[in-house]
C-alpha positions, -999 to 999 in steps of 0.1 A, spaced: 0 0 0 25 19 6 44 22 -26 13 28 -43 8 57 -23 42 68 -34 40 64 -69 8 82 -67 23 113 -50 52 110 -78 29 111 -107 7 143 -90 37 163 -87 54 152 -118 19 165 -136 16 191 -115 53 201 -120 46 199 -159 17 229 -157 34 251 -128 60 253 -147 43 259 -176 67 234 -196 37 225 -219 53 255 -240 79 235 -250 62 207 -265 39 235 -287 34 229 -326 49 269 -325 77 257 -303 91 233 -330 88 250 -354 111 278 -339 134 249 -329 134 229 -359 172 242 -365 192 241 -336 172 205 -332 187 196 -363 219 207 -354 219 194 -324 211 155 -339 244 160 -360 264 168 -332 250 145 -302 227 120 -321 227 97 -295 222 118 -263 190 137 -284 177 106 -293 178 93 -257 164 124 -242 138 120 -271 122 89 -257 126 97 -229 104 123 -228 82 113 -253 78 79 -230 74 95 -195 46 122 -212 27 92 -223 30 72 -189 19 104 -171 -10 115 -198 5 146 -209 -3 167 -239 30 159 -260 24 127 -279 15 149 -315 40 171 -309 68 142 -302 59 124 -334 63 154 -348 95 159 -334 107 123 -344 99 128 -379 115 164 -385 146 151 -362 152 110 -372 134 106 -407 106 85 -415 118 51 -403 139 62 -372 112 82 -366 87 58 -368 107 32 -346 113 59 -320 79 73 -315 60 36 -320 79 20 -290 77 53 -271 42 53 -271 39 17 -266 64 18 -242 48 48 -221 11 35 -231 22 1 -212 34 24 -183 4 42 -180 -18 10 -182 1 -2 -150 -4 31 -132 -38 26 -143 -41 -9 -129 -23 -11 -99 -19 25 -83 -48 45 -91 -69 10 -98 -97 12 -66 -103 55 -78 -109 44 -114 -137 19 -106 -149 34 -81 -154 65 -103 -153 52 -142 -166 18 -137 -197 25 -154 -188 45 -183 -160 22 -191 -182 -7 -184 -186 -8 -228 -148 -13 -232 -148 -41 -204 -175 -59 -219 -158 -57 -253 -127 -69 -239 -141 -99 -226 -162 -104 -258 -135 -97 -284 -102 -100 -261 -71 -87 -280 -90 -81 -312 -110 -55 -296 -79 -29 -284 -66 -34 -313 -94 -20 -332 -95 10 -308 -58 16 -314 -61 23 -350 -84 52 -340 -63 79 -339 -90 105 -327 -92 85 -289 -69 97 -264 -40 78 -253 -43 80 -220 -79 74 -219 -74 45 -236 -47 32 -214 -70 40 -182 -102 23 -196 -79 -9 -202 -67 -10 -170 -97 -21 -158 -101 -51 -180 -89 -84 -174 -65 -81 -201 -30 -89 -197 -1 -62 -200 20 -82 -225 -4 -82 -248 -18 -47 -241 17 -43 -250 25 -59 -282 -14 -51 -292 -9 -13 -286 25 -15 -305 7 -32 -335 -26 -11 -336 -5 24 -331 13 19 -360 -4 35 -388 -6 67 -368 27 66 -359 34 67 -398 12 94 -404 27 121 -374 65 114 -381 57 112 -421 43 148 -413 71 156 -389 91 153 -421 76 178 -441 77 203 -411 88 231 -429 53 229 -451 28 227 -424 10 253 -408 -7 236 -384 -14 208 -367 -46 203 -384 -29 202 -417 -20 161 -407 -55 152 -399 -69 159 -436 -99 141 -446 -80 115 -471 -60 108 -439 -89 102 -417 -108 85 -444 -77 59 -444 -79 54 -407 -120 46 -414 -108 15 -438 -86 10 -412 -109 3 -387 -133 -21 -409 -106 -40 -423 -107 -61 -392 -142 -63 -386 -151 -69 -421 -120 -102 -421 -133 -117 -388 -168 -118 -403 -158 -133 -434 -134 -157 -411 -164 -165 -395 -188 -172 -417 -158 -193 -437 -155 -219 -406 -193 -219 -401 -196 -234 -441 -168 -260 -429 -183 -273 -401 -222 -273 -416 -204 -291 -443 -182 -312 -421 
């Protein structure tokens, strides 16, 4: 109980740190732009320490529900290229997704039921309907929260490695599509310049691709065993 508590007074004041100190300035769209340059010159001179420092913070912001993850896809792309940048920011936000599912689970577990059990009561039942199937369908949302995702999951039976290796899978496409966007920095204006309707259109297909093969799975070893 008592390391619980702990962690749970280390996560308030690491938040509460974050918007004191008003450090949410920092991980602006407006801020990298300013910084594209001396980032860039930075990752020639110290590649390894910027990359470190990178998911780093780009992992602990995710773990602790901060407004960063955009931005630090972002951030990967204009910084590391498309597949460094990609490999950075997807086990990053796996990686602090994971983090925040066990903060979720085992420290701040009896406050989320207590309070959320209802309104997440539609993502347990589809967890124990669809198991794995169902997060991953979730995941390729882009428009749902992280870390409301990682909280709602923590009150499912399902089991960390394969929240895990489920999140890692399902995050992927999004992943491309922030650090693919991080690359043309220069060109955008805004955030909402990523989020264009062929994008989210893609994301839709996305999404019924999975639904639309376990159906036809289904109905495929229902024929077999009528006919067996």
């Amino acid at each position: 109980m008592k390391w619980r508590i702990a962690l749970g007074l280390i996560f308030a004041a690491l938040v509460a740190a974050f918007f004191a100190f008003d450090l949410a300035q920092y991980f602006s769209f407006e801020n990298l732009k300013t910084q594209h340059q001396h980032l860039s010159e930075l990752s020639d001179q110290k590649p390894v320490r910027l990359i470190a420092a990178v998911f780093v913070s780009y992992t602990l912001g995710t773990a602790l529900a901060l407004p960063i993850p955009g931005v630090m896809s972002l951030v990967c792309g204009a910084l590391f290229g498309l597949p460094g940048g990609v490999l950075i920011s997807s086990f990053s936000s796996s990686i602090g997704s994971t983090l925040g599912f066990l903060l979720g689970r085992f420290v701040f577990g009896e406050a989320l039921q207590q309070r959320f059990a209802e309104r997440f009561g539609a993502i347990d039942q589809g967890v124990r309907r669809e198991g794995a199937f169902y997060l991953f369908s979730i995941r390729l949302v882009p428009v749902f929260p992280l870390s409301l995702i990682n909280l709602a999951m923590a009150l499912t039976p399902i089991k960390t490695w394969t929240f895990y290796w489920v999140s890692q899978l399902g995050m992927l496409p999004a992943s491309i599509v922030w650090v693919n966007a991080g690359t043309q920095l220069a060109t955008l204006e805004s955030p909402g310049d990523i989020l264009t309707p062929k994008i989210l259109g893609a994301f839709a297909l996305l999404v019924a691709m999975p639904f639309l093969g376990k159906f036809v799975l289904g109905l495929l070893w229902r024929q077999r065993s009528e006919s067996g």
